[in-house]
C-alpha positions in Angstrom: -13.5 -86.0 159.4 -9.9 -87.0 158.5 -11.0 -90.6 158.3 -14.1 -89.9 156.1 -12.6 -87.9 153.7 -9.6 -90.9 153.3 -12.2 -93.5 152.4 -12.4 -94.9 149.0 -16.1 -94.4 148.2 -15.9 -93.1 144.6 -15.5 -95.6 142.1 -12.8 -95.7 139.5 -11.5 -97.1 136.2 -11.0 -100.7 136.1 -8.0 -101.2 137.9 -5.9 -104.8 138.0 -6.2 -107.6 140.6 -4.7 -106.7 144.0 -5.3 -103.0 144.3 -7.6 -101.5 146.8 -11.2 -100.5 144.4 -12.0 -96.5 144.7 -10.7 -93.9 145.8 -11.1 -90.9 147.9 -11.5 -87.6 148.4 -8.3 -86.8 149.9 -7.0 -88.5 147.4 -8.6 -87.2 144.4 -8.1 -83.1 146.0 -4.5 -83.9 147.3 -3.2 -84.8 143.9 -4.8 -82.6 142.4 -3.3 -79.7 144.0 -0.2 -81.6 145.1 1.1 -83.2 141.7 4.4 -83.3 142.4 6.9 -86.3 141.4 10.1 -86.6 143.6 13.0 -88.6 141.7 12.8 -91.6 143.9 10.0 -93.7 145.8 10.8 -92.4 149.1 7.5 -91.5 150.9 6.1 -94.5 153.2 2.1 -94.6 152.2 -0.2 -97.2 154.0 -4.3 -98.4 152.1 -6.2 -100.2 154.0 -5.5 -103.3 151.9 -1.7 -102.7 152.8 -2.6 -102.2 156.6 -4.1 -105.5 156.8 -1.1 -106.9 155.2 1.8 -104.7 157.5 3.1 -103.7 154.4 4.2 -100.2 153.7 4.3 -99.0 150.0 6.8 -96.3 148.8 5.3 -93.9 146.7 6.9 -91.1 144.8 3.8 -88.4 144.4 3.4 -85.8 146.7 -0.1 -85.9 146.6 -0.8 -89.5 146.7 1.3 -89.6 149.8 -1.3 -86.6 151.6 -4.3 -88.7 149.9 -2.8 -91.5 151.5 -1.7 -90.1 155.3 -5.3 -88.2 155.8 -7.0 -91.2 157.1 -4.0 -92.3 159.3 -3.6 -88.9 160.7 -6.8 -89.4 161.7 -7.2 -92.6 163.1 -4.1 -91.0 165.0 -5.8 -88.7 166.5 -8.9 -90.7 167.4 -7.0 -93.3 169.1 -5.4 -90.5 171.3 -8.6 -89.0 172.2 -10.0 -92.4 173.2 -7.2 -93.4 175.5 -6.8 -89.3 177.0 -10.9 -90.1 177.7 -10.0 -93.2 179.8 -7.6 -92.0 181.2 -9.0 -88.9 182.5 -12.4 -90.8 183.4 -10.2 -93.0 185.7 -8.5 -90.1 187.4 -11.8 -88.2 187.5 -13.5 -91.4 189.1 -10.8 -92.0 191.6 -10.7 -88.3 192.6 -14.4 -88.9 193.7 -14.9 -92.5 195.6 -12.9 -93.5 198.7 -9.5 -94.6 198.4 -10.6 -98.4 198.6 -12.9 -98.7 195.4 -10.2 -96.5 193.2 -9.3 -98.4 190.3 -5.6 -98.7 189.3 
């Protein structure tokens, strides 16, 4: 749901060459709630522009930085479940066969 939610499906105002179109739902909730300006650009955000890129932008809103994280968190969190599924397929799968067809 985390990944949904971070998606940028809503249009927006024009905005100028370079920046990711849309925005999300996370994003438009989170700084809403969260409008908070620290003094300095000091939370690490990630788009998915910037991901292809491997370039980390600073950001200095509280809430653009949850907009931002949502999605991550929950790529996070998929990509542990998918690799806790193999491995616990594997160990189920060698728990059942002979000790001669056991993978790994």
């Amino acid at each position: 749901m985390a990944i949904l939610c971070g998606q940028n499906w809503i249009p927006t105002r024009a905005k100028p060459n370079g920046v990711t179109k849309g925005t999300s739902v996370a994003s438009l909730v989170s700084r809403k709630l969260l409008n908070y300006d620290l003094k300095r650009k000091i939370l690490p955000t990630l788009t998915n522009a910037s991901v292809k890129k491997l370039k980390v932008m600073m950001v200095r809103n509280v809430g653009t930085f949850v907009g931002r994280t949502v999605p991550v968190v929950g790529w996070a969190i998929v990509s542990h479940d998918v690799v806790m599924i193999g491995i616990n397929s594997v160990q189920h799968y060698n728990r059942l066969v002979k000790r001669e067809d056991r993978v790994f």
